[in-house]
N, C-alpha and C positions, 0 to 999 in steps of 0.2 A: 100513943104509947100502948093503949088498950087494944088499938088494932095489930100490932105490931107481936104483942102477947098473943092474942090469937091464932095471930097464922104460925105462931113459932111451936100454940099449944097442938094444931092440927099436923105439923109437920115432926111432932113428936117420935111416931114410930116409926119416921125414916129415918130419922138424928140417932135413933138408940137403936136398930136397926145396922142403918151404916156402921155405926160404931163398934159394935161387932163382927161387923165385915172386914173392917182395916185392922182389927186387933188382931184376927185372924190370919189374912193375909199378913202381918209384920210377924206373925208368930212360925210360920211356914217358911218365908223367908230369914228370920235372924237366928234358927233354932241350933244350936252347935256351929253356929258360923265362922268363929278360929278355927276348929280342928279340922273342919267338912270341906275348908273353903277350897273352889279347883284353882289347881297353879301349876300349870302344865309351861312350855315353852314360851309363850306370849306371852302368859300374865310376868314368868320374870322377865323378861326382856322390859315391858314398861315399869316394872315395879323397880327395878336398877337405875331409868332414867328418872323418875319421880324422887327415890332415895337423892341421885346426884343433884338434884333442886333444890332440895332441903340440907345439902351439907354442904355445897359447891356455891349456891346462886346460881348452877347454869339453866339458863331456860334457853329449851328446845324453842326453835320455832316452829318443827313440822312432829306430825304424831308416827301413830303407828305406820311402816310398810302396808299397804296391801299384796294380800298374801301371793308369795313367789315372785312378785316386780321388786324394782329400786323405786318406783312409787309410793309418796306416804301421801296419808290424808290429814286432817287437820291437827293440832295439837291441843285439843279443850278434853280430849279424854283422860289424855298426862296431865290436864292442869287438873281435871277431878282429883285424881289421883294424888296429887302433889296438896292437895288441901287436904284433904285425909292426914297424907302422912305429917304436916305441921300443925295440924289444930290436934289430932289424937295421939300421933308418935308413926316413925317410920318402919312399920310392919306390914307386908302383904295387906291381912287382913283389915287393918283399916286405912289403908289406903283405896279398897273396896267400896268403903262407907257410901263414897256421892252415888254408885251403881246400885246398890241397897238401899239406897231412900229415893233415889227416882222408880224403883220397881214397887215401893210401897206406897209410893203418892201417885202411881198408877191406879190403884184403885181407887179412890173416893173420882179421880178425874174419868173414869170409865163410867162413873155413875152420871157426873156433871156433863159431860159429852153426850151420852145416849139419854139423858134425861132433856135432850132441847129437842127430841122426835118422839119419846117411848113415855110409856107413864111410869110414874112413878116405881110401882110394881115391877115393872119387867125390867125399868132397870137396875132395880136394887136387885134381882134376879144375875143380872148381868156382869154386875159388880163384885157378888157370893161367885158364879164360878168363875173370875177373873182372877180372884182373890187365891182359890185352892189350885188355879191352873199350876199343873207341873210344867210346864213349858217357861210359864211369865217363870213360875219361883225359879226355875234353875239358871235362869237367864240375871236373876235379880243377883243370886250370890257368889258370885265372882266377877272381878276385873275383865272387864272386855271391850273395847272401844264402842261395838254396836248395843250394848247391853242397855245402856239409857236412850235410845231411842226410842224403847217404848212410850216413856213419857213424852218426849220431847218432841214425838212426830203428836202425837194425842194432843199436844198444848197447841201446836200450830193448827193445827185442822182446828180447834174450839175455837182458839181467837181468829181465825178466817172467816168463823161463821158467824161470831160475834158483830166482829165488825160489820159483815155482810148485814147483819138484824136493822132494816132502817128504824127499829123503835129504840135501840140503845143508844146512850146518850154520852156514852162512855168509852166513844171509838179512839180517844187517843190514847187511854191506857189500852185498849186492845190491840190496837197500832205498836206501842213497846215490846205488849209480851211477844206479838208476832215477830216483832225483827230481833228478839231475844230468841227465840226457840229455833226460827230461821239461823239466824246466825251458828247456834248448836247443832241444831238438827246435819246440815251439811258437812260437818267435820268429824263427826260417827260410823260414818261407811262411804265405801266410792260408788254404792247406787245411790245415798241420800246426796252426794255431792251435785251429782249432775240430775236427779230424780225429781228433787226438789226445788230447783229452782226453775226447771220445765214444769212444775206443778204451779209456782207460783206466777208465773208468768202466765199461762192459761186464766186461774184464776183472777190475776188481776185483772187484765186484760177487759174481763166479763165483767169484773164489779166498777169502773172506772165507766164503762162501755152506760151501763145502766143506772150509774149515779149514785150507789151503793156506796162510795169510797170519790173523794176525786184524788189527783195526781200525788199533792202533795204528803197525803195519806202513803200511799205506796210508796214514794219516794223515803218518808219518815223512816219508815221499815228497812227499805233497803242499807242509809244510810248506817241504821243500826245491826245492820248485821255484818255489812262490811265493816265496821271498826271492831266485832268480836272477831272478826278473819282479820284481820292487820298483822298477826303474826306471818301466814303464809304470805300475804301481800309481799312486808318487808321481805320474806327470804326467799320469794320468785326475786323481786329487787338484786339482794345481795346476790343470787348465786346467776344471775340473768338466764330466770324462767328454766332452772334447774329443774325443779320437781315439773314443770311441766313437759319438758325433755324427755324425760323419765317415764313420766304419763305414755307420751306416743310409744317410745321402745314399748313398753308393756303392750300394747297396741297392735303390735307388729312383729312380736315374738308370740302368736299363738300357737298352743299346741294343737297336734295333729286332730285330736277329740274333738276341736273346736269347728272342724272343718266346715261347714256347712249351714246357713244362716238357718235354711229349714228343719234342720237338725236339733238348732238351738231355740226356739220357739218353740218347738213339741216340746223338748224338755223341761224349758220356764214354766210353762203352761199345763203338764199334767204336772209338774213339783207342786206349784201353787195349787193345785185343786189336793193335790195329798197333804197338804199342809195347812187348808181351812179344816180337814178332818183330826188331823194328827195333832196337831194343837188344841184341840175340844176332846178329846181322845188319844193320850197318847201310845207308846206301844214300846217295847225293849227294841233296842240298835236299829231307832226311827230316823235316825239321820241322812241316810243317805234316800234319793228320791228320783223319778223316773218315770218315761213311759215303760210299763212293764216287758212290752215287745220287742226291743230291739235286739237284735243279734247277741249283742254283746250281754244282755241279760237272760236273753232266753238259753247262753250257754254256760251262764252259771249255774243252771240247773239240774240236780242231781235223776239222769233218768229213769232210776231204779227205784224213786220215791212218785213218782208223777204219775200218783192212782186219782183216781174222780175228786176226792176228798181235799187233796193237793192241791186240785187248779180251780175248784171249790173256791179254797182259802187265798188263792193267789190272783184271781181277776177278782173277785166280787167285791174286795174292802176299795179295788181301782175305779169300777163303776159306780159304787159308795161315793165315792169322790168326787166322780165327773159329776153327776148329777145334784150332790150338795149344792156343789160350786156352780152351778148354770144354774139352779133356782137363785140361790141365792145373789148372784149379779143380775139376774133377772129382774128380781123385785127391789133391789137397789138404783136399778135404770130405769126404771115402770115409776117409781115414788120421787124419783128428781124429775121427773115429765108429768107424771100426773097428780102428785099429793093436793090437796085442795087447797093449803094454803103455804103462801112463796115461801115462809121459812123454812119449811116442812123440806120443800123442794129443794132450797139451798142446800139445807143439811148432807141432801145424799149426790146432790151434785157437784160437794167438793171432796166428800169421800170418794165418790167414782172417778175423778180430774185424778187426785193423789193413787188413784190405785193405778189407772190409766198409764200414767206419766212414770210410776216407780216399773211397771211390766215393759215401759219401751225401752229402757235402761238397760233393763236385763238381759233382752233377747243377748247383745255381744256376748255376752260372758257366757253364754251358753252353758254349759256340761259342768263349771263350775259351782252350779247355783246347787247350794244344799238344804237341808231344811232349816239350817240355823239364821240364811240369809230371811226367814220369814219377824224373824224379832219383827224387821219394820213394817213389818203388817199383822204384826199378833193379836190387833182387836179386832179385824175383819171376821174372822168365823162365830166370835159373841157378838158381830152384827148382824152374821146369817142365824143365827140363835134365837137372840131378840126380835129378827122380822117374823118366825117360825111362831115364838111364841104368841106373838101381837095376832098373827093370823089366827092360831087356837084359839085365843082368849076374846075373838073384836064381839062376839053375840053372847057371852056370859054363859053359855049350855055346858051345864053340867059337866057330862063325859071328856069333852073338850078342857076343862079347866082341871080335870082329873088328871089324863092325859100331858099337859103340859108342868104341873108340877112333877108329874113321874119323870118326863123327860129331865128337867132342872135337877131333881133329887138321882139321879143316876148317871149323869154326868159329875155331876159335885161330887158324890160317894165314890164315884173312880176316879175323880185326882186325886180325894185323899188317898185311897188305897194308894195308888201310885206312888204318894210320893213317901208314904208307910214302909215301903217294899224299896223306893232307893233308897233311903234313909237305915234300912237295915242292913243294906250292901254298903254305905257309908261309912257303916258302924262296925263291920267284919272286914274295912279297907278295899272296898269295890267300888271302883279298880285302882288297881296297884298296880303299874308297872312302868316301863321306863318312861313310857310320854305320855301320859292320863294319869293321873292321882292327885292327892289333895296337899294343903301345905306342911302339916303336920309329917306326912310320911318322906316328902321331899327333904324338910330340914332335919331327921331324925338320918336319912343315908348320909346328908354332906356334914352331920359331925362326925358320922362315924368314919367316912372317908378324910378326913381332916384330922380327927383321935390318931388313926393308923399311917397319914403321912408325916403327925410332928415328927421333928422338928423342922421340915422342909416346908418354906414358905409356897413351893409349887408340887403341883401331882399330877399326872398323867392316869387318862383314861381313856381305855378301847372298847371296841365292842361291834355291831353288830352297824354297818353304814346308817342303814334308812332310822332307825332308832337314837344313834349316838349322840347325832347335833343335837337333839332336844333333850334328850335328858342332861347330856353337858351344859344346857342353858341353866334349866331348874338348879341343877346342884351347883352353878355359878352364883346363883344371887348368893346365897349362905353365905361361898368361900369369900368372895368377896367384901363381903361388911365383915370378914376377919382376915381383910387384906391378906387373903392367899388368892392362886389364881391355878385355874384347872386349864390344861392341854390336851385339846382334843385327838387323840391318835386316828388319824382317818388313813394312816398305811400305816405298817407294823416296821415299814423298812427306819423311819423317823424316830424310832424313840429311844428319847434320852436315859440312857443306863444310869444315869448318876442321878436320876428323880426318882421318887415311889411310883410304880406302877398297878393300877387297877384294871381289869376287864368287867363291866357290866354285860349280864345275860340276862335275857327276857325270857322268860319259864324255861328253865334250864330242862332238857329231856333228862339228862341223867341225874344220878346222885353228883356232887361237889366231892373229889376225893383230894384231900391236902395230900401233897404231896407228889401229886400225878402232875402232867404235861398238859397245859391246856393252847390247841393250836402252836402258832408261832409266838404265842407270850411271855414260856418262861414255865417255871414249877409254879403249882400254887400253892403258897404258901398258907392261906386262911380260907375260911368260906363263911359268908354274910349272906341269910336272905331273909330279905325287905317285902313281901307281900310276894308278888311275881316275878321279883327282881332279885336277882343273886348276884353277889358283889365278889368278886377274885381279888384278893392282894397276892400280887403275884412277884416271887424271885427269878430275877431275870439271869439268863443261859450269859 
């Protein structure tokens, strides 16, 4: 017991320490999280079938679509979702909840994980700027199928290495949570589907191979991830290998963008090196991602602005990049070959298998791949961090240890800015408009659209094509938990005169004049605007 006090008294200012680190992170993550929270097109789309769970009994057995197929991926992100809304009540916002506490028990696990390589130190370092990352935080507070993979990819890689530790004595509990987090992990995104289970099969392979694990160990796992997937099982069964039908069509309807295998490799492969940076650093309208060179980007460029100073700022954060990223897989593959002792080795040899196996996945997708697809690898650039710092810090010298807390302290200090500076566009309803915005300004248009069609149980809404269907989703969940239902006008020749009619405008150029002609819709009658969104009730011709 006395020994037991001791190491508990030595490991004190990591406990109060850490402690501070997850208060903070849960504090960045839950801060205004009703009003802030995003709920663009997808979140109501799942937030309506999670609602129909909780008033229906109906349980889905597949999840979200992957985006623009008839393809869905698994159904465990509506089941998060669907626990929210019956343990807290059936709102958006805490239907959220399971995505918001896997982004916060990312943190102490980012310590627990980089703590079976790094000391102490560097990774409670590691853990502070995982904690203020604006990339984790924004990924934490809203609904998103891929949102909890942070954790869930992070659980599987610790229990693989776990298990792999031939001094732990506690391989069958690590054997569950693997085939628990496996089983999760797969039904989050359609790279984790096929990514991860080419990761685990590598890995086994190797630890079965070397006696690290025998068969029935892997098999444990397997077993337990296939009965968390039982639901797709059964309704590949019932619909006979529907969604995997589905799967091929997506397969085989590529778009033209997609042409060319080596096309789509340049582009996986510089995104991923823009996205070890951009997630340690982030930047305004960071999402889209690329080699910078290609045709199609070099003529987006304005040539009346492309002074020295321009191309300055336009290659150099690119070569920033490449180079990050080629050290740091560098000494990620140098330390699974050379570390001096095999745990050490294992550690980064199943992070390289997992990063490996999630890159061969991608190349197909090519030209779709944006930065948001980096969630499931959002600890890899605090592991080029962490190897960064380990290097500074291995001889104790001074300037070097100087050095390395400036680097920590000035990454930290810019995600808080960062997220100081969204948080204040939040707060002024940035952004607001027909397909980006948060919950608050979504259910604030669909009463007022609902106030101005009582006493009609139905209303009709037009508006601009590429815009309409999404914002007609958002303003659906509302109408619908008040059993009304919105008709999307997608021709002007269709609409029913005897319903109220609305047009949605996305920053309207002109003034709103009542009274005047707007298009082929009718007089307008009222004018409503919502942030960037101006709302027509319109008297029909």
């Amino acid at each position: 017991m006395e020994q037991g006090y001791n190491r508990l008294k030595k490991q004190r200012y990591a406990i109060i320490s850490l402690f501070f680190i997850i208060a903070l992170g849960a504090f960045l993550r839950t801060y205004n999280f009703h009003d802030w929270l995003r709920f663009n097109a997808d979140q109501a789309r799942d937030a309506s079938v999670a609602r129909t769970m909780v008033e229906k009994n109906d349980i889905p057995l597949l999840g979200p679509v992957a985006g623009g197929t008839e393809f869905r991926i698994g159904p465990i992100s509506i089941y998060f979702q669907f626990l929210g809304a019956w343990l807290f009540g059936a709102t958006p916002d805490r239907m959220a909840y399971a995505d918001l506490l896997f982004g916060i028990l990312s943190v102490p696990l980012i310590f627990l994980f980089f703590r079976e390589y790094f000391s102490r130190n560097i990774a409670l370092s590691s853990a502070a700027l995982y904690a203020v990352s604006f990339f984790a935080i924004q990924y934490s507070r809203f609904a998103w199928n891929s949102n909890s993979s942070q954790f869930f990819v992070l659980l599987l890689l610790y229990a693989i290495i776990k298990i792999a530790d031939k001094n732990d004595s506690k391989k069958l509990v690590w054997a569950v949570i693997s085939g628990i987090a496996l089983g999760v992990a797969i039904q989050l995104h359609t790279l984790l589907l096929f990514g991860v289970p080419l990761f685990f099969i590598i890995i086994a392979v190797h630890l079965v191979k070397n006696k690290r694990v025998n068969i029935l160990h892997v098999a444990f796992i397997i077993a337990i991830a296939i009965v968390i997937n039982l639901p797709q099982i059964i309704n590949e069964i019932n619909t006979e290998q529907g969604n995997t039908t589905a799967f091929y069509d997506a397969l085989n309807k590529k778009t033209p963008k997609q042409a060319t295998m080596g096309g789509n490799i340049l582009h996986v492969v510089t995104c991923q090196a823009q996205a070890n940076v951009r997630i340690l650093l982030p930047q305004a309208g960071q999402e889209s991602c690329g080699f910078p060179f290609t045709k199609d980007n070099l003529k987006k460029i304005d040539k009346k602005k492309t002074t020295f100073v321009f191309w300055v700022a336009y290659i150099v954060p690119f070569i920033f990049a490449v180079l990050f990223s080629i050290a740091g897989y560098y000494f990620m593959v140098y330390r699974a070959f050379k570390a001096k002792e095999e745990r050490k080795r294992i550690f980064f040899a199943v992070i390289f298998a997992y990063c490996i196996s999630l890159l061969l996945v991608s190349f197909p997708f090519g030209r779709e791949i944006s930065l948001r697809y980096f969630i499931l690898t959002a600890f890899i650039p605090y592991l080029f961090m962490a190897l960064f710092l380990e290097w500074l810090t291995r001889k104790h010298k001074m300037k070097k240890l100087i050095l390395a807390l400036l680097v920590v302290g000035l990454v930290f200090l810019y995600n808080i800015y960062f997220c100081v500076q969204t948080f204040r566009g939040y707060a002024n309803n940035r952004p607001g408009n027909m397909i980006d915005g948060n919950m608050l300004q979504a259910q604030k248009m669909a009463e007022y659209l609902m106030a101005q069609a009582h006493p009609a149980s139905s209303f009709q809404i037009g508006g601009k094509k590429t815009e309409l269907g999404r914002f007609v989703g958002r303003i659906s969940y509302f109408a619908e938990g008040k059993e009304m239902s919105v008709i999307e006008i997608e021709d002007r020749k269709y609409i029913d005169t005897e319903l109220p009619l609305f047009v949605a405008v996305n920053e309207m150029s002109k003034k709103c004049e009542e009274g005047s002609s707007y298009k082929d819709y009718g007089i307008i009658e009222k004018c409503k605007r919502f942030n960037d969104v101006t709302i027509l009730k319109m008297t029909q011709n």
